[in-house]
TIGUKOL-91595 format. One line per field, with one value per residue (C-alpha): x, y, z; residue in three letters; chain. Coordinates in nm, 3 decimals. Example, Ala and Ser with C-alpha at 12.3 -4.5 7.8 and 13.67 -1.06 7.14 Angstrom:
2
px (1.230, 1.367)
py (-0.450, -0.106)
pz (0.780, 0.714)
code (ALA, SER)
unit (A, A)
***
This chain:
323
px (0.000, 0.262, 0.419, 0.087, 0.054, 0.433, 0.292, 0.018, 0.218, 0.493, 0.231, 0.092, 0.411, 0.521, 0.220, -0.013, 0.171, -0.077, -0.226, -0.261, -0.423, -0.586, -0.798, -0.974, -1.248, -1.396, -1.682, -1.699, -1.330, -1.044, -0.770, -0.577, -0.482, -0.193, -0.061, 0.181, 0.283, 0.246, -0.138, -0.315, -0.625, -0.784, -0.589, -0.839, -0.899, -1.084, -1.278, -1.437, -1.686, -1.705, -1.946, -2.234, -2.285, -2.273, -2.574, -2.697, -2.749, -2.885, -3.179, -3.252, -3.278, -3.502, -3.735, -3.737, -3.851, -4.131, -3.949, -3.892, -4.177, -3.979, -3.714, -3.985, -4.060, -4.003, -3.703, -3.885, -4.120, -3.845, -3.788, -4.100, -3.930, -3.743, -3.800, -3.778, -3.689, -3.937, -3.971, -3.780, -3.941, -3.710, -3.610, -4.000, -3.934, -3.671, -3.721, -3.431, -3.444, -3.285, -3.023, -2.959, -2.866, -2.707, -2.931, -3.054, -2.928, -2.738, -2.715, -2.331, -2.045, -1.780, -1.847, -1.853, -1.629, -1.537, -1.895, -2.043, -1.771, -1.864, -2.230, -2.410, -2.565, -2.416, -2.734, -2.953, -2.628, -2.695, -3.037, -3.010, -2.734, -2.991, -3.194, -3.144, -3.175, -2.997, -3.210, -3.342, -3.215, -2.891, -2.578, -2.425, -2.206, -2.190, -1.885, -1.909, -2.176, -2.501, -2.491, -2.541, -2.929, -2.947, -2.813, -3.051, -3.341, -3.228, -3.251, -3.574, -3.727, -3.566, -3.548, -3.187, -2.853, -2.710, -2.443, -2.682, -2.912, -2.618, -2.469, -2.858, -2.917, -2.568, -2.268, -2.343, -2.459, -2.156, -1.911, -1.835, -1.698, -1.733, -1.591, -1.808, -1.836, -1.553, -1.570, -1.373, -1.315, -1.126, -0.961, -0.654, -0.798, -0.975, -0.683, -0.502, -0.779, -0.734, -0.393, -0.437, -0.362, -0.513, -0.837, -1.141, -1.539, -1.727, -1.762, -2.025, -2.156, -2.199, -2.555, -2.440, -2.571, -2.293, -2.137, -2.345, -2.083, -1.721, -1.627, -1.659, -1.353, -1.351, -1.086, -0.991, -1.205, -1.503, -1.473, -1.474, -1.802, -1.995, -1.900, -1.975, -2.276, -2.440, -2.282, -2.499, -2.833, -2.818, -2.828, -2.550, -2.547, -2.890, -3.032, -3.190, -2.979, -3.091, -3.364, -3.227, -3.468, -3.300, -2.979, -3.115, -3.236, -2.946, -2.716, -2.878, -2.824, -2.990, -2.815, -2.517, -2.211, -2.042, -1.924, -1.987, -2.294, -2.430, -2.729, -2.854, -2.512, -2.297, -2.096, -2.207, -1.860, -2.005, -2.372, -2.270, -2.125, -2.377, -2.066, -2.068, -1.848, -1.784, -1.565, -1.361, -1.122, -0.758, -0.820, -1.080, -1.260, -1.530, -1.623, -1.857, -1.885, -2.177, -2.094, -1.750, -1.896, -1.620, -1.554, -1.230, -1.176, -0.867, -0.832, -0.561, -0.483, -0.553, -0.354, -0.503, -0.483, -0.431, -0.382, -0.759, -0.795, -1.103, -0.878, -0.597, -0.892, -1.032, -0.647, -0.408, -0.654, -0.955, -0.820, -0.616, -0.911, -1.208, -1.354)
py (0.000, 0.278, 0.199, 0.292, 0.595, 0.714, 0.681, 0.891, 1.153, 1.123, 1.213, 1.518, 1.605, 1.595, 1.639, 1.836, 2.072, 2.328, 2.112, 2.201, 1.956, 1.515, 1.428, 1.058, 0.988, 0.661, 0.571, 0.872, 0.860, 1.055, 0.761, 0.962, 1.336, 1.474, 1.856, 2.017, 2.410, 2.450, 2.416, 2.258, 2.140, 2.497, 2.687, 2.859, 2.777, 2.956, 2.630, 2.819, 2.544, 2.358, 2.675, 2.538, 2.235, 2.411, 2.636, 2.328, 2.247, 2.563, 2.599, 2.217, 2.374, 2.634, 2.398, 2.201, 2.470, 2.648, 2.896, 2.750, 2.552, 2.377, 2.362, 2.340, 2.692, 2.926, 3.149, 3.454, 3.417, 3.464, 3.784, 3.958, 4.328, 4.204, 4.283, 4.128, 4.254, 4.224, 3.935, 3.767, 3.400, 3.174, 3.303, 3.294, 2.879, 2.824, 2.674, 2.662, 2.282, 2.392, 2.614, 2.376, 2.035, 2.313, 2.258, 2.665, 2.838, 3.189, 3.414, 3.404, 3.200, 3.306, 3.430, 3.818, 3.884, 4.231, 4.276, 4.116, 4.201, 4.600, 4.590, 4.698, 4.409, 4.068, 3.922, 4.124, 4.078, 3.711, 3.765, 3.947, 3.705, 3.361, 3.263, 3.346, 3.111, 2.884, 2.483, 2.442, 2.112, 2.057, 2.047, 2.440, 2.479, 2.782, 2.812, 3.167, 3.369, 3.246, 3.080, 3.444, 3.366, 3.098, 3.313, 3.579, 3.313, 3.254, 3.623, 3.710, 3.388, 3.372, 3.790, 3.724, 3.737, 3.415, 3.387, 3.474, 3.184, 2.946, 3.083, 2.997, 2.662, 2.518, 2.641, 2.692, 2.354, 2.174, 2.461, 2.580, 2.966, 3.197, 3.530, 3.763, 3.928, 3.968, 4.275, 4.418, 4.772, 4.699, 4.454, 4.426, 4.352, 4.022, 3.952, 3.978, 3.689, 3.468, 3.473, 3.518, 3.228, 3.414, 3.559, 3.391, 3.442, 3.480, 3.735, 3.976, 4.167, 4.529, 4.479, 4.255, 3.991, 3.641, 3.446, 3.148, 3.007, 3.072, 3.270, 3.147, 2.992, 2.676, 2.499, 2.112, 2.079, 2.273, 2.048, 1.734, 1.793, 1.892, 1.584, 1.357, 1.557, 1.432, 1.080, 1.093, 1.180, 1.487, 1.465, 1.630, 1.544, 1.387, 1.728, 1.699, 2.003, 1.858, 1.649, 1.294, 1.337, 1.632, 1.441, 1.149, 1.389, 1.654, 1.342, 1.134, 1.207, 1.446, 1.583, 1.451, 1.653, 1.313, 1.088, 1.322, 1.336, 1.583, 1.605, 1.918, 2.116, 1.828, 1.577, 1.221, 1.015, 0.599, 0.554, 0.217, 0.250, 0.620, 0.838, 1.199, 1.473, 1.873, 1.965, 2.285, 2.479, 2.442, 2.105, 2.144, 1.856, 1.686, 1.313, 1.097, 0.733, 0.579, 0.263, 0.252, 0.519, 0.704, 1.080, 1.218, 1.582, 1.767, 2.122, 2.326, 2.681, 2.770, 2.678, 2.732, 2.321, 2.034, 1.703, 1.518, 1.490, 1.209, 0.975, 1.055, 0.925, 0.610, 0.486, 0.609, 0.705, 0.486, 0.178, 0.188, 0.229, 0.014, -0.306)
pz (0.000, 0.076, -0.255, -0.408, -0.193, -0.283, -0.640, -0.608, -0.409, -0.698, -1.007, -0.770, -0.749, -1.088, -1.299, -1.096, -0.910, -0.893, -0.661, -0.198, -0.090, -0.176, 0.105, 0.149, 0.317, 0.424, 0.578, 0.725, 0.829, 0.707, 0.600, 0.377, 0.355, 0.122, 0.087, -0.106, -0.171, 0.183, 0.193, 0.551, 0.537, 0.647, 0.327, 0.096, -0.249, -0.534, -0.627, -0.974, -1.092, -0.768, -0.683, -0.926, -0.748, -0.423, -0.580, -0.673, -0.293, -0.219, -0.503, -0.306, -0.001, -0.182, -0.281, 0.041, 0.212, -0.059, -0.147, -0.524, -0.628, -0.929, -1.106, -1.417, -1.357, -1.652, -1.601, -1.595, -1.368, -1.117, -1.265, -1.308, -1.347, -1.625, -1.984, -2.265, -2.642, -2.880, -3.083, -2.807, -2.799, -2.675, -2.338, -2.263, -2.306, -2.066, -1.745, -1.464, -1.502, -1.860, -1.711, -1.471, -1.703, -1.933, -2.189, -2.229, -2.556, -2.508, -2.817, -2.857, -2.989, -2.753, -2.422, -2.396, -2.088, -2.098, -2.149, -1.879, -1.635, -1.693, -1.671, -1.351, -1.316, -1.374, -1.323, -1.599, -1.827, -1.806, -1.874, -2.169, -2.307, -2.258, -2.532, -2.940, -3.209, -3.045, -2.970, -2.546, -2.495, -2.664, -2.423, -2.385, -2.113, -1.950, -1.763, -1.620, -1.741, -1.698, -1.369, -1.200, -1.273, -1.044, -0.781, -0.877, -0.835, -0.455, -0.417, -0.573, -0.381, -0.078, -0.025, 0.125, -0.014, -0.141, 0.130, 0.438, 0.293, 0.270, 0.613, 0.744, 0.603, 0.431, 0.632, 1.037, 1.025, 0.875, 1.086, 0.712, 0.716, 0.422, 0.514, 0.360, 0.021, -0.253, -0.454, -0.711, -0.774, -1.080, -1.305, -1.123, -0.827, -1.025, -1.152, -0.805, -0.672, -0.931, -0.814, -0.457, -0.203, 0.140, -0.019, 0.144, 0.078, -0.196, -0.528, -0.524, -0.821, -0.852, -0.710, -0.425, -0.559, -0.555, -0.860, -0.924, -1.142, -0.971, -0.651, -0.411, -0.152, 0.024, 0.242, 0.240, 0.530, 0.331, 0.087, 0.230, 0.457, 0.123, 0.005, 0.277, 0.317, -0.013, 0.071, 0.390, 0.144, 0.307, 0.671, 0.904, 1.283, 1.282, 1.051, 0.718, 0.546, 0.182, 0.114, -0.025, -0.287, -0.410, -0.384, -0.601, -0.863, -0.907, -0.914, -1.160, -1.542, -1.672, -2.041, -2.214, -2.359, -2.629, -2.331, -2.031, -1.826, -1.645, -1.372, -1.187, -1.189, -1.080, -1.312, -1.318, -1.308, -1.358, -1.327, -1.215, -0.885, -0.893, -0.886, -0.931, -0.878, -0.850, -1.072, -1.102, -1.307, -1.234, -1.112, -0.804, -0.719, -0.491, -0.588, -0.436, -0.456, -0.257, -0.337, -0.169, 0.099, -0.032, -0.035, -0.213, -0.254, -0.504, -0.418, -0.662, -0.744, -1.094, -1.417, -1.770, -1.827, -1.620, -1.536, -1.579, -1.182, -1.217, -1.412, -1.133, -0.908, -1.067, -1.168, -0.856, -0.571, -0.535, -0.584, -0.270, -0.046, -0.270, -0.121)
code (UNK, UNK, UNK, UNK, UNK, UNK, UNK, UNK, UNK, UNK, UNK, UNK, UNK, UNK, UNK, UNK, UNK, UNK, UNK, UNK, UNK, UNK, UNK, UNK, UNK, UNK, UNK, UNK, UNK, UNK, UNK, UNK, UNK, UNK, UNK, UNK, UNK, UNK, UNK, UNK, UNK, UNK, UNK, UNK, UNK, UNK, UNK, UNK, UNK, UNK, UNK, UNK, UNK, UNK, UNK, UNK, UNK, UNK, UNK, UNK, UNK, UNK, UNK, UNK, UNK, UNK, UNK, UNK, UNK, UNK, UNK, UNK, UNK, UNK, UNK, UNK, UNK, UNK, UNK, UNK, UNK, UNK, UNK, UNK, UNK, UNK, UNK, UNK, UNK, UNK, UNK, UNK, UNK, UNK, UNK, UNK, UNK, UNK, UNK, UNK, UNK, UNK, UNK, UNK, UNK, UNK, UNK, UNK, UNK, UNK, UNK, UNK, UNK, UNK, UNK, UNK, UNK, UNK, UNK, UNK, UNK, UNK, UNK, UNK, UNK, UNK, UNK, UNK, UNK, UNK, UNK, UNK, UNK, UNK, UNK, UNK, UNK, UNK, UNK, UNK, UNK, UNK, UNK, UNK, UNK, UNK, UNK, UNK, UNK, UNK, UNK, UNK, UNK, UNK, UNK, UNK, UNK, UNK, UNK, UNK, UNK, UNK, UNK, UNK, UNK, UNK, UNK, UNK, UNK, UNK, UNK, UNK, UNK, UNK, UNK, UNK, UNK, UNK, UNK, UNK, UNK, UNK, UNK, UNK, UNK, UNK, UNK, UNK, UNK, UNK, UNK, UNK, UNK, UNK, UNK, UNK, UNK, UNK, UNK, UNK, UNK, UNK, UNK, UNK, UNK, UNK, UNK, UNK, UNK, UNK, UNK, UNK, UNK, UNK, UNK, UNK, UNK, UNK, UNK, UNK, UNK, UNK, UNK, UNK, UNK, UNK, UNK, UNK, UNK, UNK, UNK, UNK, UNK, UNK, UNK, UNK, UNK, UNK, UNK, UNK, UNK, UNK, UNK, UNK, UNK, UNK, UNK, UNK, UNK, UNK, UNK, UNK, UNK, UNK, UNK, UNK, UNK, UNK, UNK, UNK, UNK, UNK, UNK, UNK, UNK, UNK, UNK, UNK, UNK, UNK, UNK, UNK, UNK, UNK, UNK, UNK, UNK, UNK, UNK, UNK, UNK, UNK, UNK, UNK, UNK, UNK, UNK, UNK, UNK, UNK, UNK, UNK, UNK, UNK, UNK, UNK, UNK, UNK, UNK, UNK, UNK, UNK, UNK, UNK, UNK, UNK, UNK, UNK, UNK, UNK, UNK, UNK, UNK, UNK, UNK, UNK, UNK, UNK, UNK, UNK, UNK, UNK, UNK)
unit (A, A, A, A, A, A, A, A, A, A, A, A, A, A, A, A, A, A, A, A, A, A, A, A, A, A, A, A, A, A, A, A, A, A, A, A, A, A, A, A, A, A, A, A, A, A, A, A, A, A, A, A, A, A, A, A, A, A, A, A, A, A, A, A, A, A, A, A, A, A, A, A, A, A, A, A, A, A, A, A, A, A, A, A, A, A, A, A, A, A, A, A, A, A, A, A, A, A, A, A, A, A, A, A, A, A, A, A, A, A, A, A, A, A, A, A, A, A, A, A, A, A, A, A, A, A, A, A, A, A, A, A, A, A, A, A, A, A, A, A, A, A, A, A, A, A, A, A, A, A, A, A, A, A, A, A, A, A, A, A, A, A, A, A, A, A, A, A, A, A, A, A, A, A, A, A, A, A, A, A, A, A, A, A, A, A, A, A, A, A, A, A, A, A, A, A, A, A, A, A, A, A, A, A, A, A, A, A, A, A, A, A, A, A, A, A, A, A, A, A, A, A, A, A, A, A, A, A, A, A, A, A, A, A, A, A, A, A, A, A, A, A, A, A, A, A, A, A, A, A, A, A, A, A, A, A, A, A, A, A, A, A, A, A, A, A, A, A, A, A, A, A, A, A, A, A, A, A, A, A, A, A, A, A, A, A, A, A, A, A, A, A, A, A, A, A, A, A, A, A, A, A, A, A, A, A, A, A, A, A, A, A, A, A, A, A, A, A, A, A, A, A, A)
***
């Protein structure tokens, strides 16, 4: 076994050095925990796509309690002050179930950065990007603009900020701390995050209003409990924080991009063993295997491309600890 673990140590070390921190868990029981570039398991990360599944727990929570009453809602009827452009059909079709298997159309080809990060409103920008010509139900993923609408629908349903209804119902329970709001003042200071190893909370737009699809820090530890959380069908310390329904359905697939399927904002890995994962840019990573009651969790600091962490997993990692 500790040749195996010296071999997974070695191809962090050599092929995915961007990578603080590989942590194992088991049953419920940490039996492995790795960290390199002086990370601890506490260290914050920027865990960029990671952040859609984590708003994928929260629109469940939403719905648990009544303040969503589907996901087969239209869009806009979460946004009843917003207006549409004449002759503007499709965007009237969309429901967040379509948003949320990234299966909505947006009306460009390559995603209009500069635009979006300079508009008043991220959320409204997003809006006014969704829909076109394009076909609702054909794979589109939207890495970074877009998701801000599914933070806007926790807002306009819950009439709280996204963090003070994760801090509620997510966070304080599992002892998870997000401290406070992220702005920028300028594209430096984005730049300067992206980069940053101390920054901790989460990204707020000009309207206050947080990323849905990126921004937001987690540690090791953070990570791990979300995990286990979902391997537990949603209970933490004898407290429903989820529903397991919820689980079942944002965890099953739901759309297909070629070979890789996707649920309700979280990656389904092997429908065989019911795997599934978070997955985010630079390498970030929360998997969960209920089969092997396994939880294993990847957190890294950005790099444009890297190592494919879930084959790391499946071929180095979760072999060691399989039954």
């Amino acid at each position: 076994m500790m040749d195996k673990v010296k071999e997974i140590e070695k191809v962090f070390r050599e092929k995915c050095s961007n990578t603080g921190a590989v942590v194992v868990q088991k049953n419920g029981v940490r039996v492995y925990e790795y960290y390199q570039n002086d990370c601890t398991e506490n260290s914050p990360f920027h865990v960029f796509s990671v952040t859609k599944s984590i708003l994928s727990i929260l629109l469940g929570i939403a719905i648990d309690k009544g303040y969503i009453k589907s996901i087969d809602q239209p869009i806009l009827n979460f946004f009843p002050d917003y207006t549409i452009k004449k002759r503007e059909k499709t965007i009237q079709q969309i429901k967040l179930r379509d948003m949320m298997t990234m299966t909505a159309p947006f009306k460009f080809k390559s995603a209009p950065y500069t635009k979006y990060f300079t508009s008043e409103d991220w959320v409204k920008s997003s809006l006014d990007l969704l829909g076109g010509k394009g076909t609702i139900g054909e794979f589109r993923y939207a890495p970074l603009i877009g998701p801000d609408i599914f933070s806007g629908v926790l807002v306009e349903t819950t009439g709280t900020s996204v963090l003070n209804f994760a801090n509620k119902y997510l966070f304080r329970p599992l002892e998870i701390e997000v401290q406070g709001d992220v702005v920028f003042h300028s594209k430096e200071e984005q730049m300067e995050f992206y980069k940053s190893r101390t920054a901790r909370g989460w990204v707020a737009g000009p309207t206050g209003v947080h990323t849905g699809g990126w921004g937001l820090m987690l540690t090791p530890n953070d990570m791990i409990k979300l995990g286990q959380l979902y391997l537990n069908d949603g209970q933490w310390n004898g407290q429903q924080i989820v529903s397991k329904e919820w689980i079942r359905e944002s965890t099953e697939e739901k759309s297909r991009w070629g070979e890789l399927k996707y649920g309700l904002l979280w990656w389904i890995i092997d429908e065989e063993d019911h795997s599934f994962a978070a997955l985010g840019d630079g390498g970030n990573v929360i998997y969960v295997n209920p089969k092997q009651k396994t939880v294993i969790i990847i957190a890294s600091y950005f790099k444009p491309k890297v190592e494919d962490r879930i084959k790391i997993i499946k071929e180095y990692i979760e072999p060691i600890w399989s039954d």
